[in-house]
KEVEXVO-61273 format. One line per 8 residues: their letters; for each residue x, y, z of N, C-alpha, C. Coordinates in steps of 0.05 Angstrom, whole numbers, plus 5000, padded with zeros to 4 digits. Layout:
! KEVEXVO-61273
a = X:Y:Z:X:Y:Z:X:Y:Z | ...
//
This chain:
! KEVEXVO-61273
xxxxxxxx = 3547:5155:9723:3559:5158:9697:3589:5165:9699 | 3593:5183:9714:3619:5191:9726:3639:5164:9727 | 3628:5151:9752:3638:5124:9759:3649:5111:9733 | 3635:5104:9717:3632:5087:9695:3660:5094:9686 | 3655:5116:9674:3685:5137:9661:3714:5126:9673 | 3710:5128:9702:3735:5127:9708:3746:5102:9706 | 3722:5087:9712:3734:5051:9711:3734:5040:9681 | 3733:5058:9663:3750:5056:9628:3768:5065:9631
xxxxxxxx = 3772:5089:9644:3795:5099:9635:3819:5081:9664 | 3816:5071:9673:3825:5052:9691:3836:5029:9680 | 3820:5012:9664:3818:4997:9656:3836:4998:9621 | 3832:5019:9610:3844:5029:9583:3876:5030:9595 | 3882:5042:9620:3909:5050:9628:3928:5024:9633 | 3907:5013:9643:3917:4979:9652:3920:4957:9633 | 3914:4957:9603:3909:4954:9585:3941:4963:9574 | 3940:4990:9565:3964:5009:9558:3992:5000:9568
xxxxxxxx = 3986:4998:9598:4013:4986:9616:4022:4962:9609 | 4005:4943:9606:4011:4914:9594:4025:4915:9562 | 4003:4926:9556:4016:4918:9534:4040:4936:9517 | 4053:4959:9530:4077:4975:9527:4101:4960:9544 | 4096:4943:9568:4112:4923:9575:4114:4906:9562 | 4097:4893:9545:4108:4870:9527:4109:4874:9501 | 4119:4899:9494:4125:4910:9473:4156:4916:9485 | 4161:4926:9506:4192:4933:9513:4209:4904:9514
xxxxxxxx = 4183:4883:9528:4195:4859:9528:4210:4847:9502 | 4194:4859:9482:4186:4835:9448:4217:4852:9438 | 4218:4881:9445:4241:4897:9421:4264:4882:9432 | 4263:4872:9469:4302:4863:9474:4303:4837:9471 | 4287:4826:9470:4279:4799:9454:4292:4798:9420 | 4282:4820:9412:4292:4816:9383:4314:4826:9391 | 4323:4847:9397:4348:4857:9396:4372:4835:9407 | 4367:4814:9423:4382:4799:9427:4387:4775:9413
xxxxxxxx = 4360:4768:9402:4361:4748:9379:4378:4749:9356 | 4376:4789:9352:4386:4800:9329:4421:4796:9334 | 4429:4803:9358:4456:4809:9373:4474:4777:9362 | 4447:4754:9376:4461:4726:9370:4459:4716:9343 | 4454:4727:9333:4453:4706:9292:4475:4729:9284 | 4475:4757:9290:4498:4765:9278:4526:4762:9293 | 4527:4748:9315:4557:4748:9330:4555:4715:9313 | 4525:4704:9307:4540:4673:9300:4545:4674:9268
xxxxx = 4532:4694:9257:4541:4703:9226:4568:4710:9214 | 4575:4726:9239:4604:4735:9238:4626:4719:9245 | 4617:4703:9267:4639:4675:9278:4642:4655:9251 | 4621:4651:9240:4617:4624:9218:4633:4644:9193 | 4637:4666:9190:4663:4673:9170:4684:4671:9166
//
């Protein structure tokens, strides 16, 4: 039963790790998307 436990909470962590990486991935993703429509918003004025 012990066993069991740890390989969720193993598995929950590994889980957690992924997907807080592709959450850091998605924000500089936008943040750079965001960076290029407003340097091309500002150029086209």
């Amino acid at each position: 039963m012990k066993k069991e436990g740890k390989k969720i909470m193993n598995n929950f962590f590994l889980i957690y790790s992924i997907l807080f990486s592709n959450i850091k991935l998605l924000v500089e993703v936008v943040v750079e998307a965001a960076r290029h429509t407003g340097f091309v918003l500002s150029s086209g004025k």
